[in-house]
C-alpha positions in Angstrom: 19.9 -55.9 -26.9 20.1 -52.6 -25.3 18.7 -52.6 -21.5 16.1 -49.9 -22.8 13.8 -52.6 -23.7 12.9 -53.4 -19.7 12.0 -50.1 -19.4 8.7 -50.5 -20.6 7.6 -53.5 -18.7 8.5 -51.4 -15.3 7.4 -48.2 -16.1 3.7 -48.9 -15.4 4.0 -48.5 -11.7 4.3 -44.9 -12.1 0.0 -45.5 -13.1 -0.4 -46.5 -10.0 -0.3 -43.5 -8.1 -1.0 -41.7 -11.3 -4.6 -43.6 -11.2 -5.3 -42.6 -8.0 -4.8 -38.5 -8.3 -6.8 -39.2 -11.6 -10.1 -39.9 -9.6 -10.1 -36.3 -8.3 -9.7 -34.3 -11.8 -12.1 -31.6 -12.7 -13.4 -32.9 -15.7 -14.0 -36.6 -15.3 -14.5 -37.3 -18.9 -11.8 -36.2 -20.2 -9.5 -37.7 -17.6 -11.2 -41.6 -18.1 -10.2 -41.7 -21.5 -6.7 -40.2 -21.5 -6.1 -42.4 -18.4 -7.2 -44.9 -20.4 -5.4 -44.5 -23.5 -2.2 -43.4 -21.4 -3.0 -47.2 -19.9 -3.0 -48.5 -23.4 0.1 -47.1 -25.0 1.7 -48.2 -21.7 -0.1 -52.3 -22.2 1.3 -52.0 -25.8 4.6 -50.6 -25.3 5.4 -53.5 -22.8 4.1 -56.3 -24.6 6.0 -55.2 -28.0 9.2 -55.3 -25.5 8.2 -58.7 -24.6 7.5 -59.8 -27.8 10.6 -58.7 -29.1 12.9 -60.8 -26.2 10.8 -63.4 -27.1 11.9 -62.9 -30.8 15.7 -63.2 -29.9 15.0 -66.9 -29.9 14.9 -66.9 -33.7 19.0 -66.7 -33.7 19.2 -70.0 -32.4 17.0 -72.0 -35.3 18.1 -72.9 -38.2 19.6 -72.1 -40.8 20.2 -69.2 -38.7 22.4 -71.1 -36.0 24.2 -72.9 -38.2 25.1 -70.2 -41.0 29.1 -70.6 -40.9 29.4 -67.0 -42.4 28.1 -65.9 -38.9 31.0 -64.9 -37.4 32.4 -63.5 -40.7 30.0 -60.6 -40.1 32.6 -59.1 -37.0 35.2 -61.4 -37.3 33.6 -63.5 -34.5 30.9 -65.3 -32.9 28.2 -63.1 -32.7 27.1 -62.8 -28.4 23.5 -64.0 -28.1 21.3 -60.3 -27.6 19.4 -61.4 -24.6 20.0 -65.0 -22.5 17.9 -67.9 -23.9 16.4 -67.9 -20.6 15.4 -64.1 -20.5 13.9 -64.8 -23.8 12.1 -68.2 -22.9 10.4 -66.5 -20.0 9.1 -63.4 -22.2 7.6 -65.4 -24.4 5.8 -67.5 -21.6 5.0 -64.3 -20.0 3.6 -63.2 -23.9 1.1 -66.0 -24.0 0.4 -65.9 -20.5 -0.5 -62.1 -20.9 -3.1 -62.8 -24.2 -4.8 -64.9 -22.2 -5.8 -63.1 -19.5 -7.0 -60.3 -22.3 -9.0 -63.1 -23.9 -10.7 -64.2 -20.8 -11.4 -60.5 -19.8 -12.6 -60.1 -23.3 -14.9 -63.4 -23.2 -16.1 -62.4 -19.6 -17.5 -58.8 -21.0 -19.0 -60.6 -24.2 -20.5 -63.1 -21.8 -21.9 -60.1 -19.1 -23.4 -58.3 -21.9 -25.2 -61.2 -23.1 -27.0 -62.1 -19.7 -28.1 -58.5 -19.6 -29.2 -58.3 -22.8 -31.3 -61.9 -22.4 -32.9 -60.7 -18.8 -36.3 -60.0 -21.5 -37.4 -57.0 -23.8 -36.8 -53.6 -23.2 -39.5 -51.2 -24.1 -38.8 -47.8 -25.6 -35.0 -48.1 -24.1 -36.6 -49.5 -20.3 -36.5 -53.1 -19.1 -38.1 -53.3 -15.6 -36.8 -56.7 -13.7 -38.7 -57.8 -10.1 -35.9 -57.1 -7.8 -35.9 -55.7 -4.7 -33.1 -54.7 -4.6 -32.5 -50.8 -5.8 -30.6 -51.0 -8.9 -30.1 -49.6 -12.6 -27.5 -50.5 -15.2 -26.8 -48.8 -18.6 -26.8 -52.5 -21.1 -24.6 -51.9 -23.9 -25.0 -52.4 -27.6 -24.2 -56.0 -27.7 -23.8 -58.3 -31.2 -26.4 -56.4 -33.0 -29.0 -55.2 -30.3 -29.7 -51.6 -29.1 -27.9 -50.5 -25.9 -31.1 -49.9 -23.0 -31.4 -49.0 -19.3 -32.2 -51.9 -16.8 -34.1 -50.6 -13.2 -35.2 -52.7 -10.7 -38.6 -52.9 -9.0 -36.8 -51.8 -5.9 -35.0 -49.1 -7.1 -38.4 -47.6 -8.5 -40.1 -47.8 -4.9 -37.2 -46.3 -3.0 -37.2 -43.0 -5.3 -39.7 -40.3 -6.3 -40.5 -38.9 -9.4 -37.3 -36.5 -9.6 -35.0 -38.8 -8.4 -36.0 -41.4 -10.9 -35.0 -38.9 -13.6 -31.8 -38.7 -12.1 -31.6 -42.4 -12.6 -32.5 -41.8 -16.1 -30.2 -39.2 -17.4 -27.3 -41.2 -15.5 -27.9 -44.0 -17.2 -28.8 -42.2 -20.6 -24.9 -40.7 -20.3 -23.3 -44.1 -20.2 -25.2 -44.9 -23.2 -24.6 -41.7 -25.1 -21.2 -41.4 -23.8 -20.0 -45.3 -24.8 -18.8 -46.1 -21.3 -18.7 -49.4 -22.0 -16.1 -49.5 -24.3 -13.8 -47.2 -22.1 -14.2 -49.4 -19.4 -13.7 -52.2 -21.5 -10.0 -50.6 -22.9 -9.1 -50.2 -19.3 -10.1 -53.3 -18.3 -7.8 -54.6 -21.5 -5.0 -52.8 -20.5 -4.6 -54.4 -17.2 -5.3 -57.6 -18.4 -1.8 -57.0 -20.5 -0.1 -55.8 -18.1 -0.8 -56.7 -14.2 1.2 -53.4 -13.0 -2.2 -51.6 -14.6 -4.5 -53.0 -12.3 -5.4 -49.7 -10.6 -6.2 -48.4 -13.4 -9.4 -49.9 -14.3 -10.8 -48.8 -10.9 -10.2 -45.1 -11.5 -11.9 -45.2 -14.7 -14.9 -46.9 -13.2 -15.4 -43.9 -10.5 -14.5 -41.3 -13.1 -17.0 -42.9 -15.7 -19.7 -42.6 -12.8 -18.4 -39.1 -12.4 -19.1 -38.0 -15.7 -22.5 -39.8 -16.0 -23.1 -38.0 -12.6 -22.1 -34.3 -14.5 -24.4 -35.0 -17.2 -27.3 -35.9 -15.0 -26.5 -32.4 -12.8 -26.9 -30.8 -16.4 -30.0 -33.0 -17.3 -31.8 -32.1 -14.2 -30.6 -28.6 -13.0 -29.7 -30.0 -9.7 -27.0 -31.1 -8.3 -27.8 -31.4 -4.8 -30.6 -33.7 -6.2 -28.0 -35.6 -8.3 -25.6 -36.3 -5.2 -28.5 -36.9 -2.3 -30.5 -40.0 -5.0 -26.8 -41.5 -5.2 -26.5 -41.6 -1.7 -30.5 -42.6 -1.0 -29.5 -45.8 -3.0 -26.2 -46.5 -1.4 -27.8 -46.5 1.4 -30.2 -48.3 0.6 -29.1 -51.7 1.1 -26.3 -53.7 0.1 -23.6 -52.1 -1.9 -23.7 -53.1 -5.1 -20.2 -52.9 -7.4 -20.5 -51.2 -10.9 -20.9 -53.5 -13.7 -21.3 -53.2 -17.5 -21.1 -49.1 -17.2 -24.2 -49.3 -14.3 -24.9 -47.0 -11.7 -22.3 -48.0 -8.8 -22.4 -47.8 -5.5 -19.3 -49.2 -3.6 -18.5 -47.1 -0.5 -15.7 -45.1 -1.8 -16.4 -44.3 -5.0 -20.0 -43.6 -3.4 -18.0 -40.8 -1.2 -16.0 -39.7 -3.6 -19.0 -38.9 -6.3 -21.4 -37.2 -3.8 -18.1 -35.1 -2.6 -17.7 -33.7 -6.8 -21.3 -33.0 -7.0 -21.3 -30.9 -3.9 -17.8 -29.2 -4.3 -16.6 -29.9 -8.2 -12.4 -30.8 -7.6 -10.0 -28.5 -9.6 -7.5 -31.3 -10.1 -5.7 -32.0 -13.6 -7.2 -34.3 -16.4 -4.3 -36.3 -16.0 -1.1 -36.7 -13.7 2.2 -34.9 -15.4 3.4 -38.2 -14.1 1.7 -40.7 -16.1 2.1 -38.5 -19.4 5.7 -38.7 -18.9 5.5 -42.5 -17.9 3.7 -43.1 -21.4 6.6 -40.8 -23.2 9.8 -43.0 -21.9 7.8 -46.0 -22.6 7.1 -45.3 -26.1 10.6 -43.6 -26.8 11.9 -46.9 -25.4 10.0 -49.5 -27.3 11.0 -47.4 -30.3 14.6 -47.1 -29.5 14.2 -51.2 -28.9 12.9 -51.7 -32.3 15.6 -49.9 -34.2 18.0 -52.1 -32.2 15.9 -55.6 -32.9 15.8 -54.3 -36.6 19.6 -53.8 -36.7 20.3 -57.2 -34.7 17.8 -59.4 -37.0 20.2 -58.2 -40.1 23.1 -58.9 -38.9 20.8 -62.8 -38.9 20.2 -62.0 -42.2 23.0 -63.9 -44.9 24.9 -61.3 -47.3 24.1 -60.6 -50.6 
């Protein structure tokens, strides 16, 4: 097969820098979920690559191997596409790759099932004894409504104002479906390990957007960016989880640093759209060859 079809399982390391000048666009929102479907098309172009070295093995069962009008096709013994051992290993790396998706899958289902069994929300709120200062936006999970968890910390460290900050934060993960881009990103790397940046930078620019739409809520954004850093400061910093409101140290910088002087960089990287175009136009490209290869398997008529 043509050497186009390893271009796709290499190409995600342009995301990784991509990723990172994503975190500073001008409209958050918009850049989480093109980075994220960016990530996606990337995840998918690589694994069809891998599926289809994988599917080069099919030559060598039979009846295919032992067709004698094989070599009739060119006069010759047709040259195995890709080495057995290429295609052994791409396979392996196939299966190896789904389940790392369905253990990041299982882990999420799991999360959002000890969230939503911590008791019974009322009118959207669950209040837990904690004392450490904390909120997290529950999604919908089998059935059940999405709600807001806050912790009995978190409600004596702020006032009145700042707790409506909380609020409308949380209230924009909910509205916005957070969870779910979180979730693609978090899929994305899980099929492809190059990706692993990529997740992060949707996480900060997910808090980003939530952190707009609580500015907008509350007419304030000095408000918004001084109750983030009263909780990061709080105590012990405390990693987003489930689309909550995060507090590592970076992203913590990072957020209060939009709020108080909005960034004017892209949605997305030129670099990662062009990434995702050779990708695709690659895995294409490899189809049509696979196509043309598997019928030259195929006996005459």
């Amino acid at each position: 097969m043509i050497g186009l079809v390893y271009l796709p399982l290499i190409l995600p390391v342009l995301l990784i820098p991509a990723a990172r000048r994503a975190i500073t666009a001008s409209r958050p929102e918009s850049a989480a979920r093109a980075l994220t479907a960016i990530a996606l098309l990337a995840a998918g172009c690589s694994s069809a690559c891998l599926g289809l070295l994988g599917a080069t093995l099919l030559d060598d069962l039979p009846p295919l191997e032992q067709r004698e009008d094989r070599s009739a096709v060119v006069g010759r013994v047709l040259p195995e596409p890709v080495p057995d051992w290429v295609a052994v290993a791409a396979a392996l790396a196939l299966l190896w790759l789904a389940a790392r998706l369905v253990r990041e899958v299982w882990r999420r289902d799991r999360a959002a099932a000890v969230l939503h069994g911590a008791g019974r929300p009322e009118a959207g709120l669950l209040v837990t004894d904690w004392a450490s200062a904390r909120a997290v936006a529950v999604p919908p999970h089998r059935g059940r409504r999405g709600h807001i968890v806050v912790t009995t910390g978190l409600l004596n460290l702020l006032d009145a104002r700042e707790r409506a900050v909380v609020y409308a934060h949380e209230h924009a993960h909910l509205r916005r479906r957070h969870h779910r881009v979180a979730a693609l990103a978090a899929a994305a790397a899980a099929l492809h390990p190059l990706l692993h940046t990529v997740p992060a930078a949707v996480d900060v620019l997910i808090e980003r957007s939530a952190d707009e739409d609580a500015a907008r809520d509350t007419g304030d954004r000095l408000l918004v960016a001084r109750t983030i850093g009263k909780v990061a400061l709080d105590g012990e910093t405390v990693e987003a989880e489930a689309g909550g409101l995060g507090f590592s140290r970076s992203a913590t910088v990072r957020r209060v640093a939009a709020l108080l002087a909005p960034p004017s960089g892209r949605a997305l990287p030129l670099l990662a759209l062009a990434a995702a175009g050779l990708a695709l136009a690659a895995t294409v490209t490899a189809l049509v060859e696979f196509a043309e290869l598997a019928r030259s398997w195929m006996p005459p008529h």
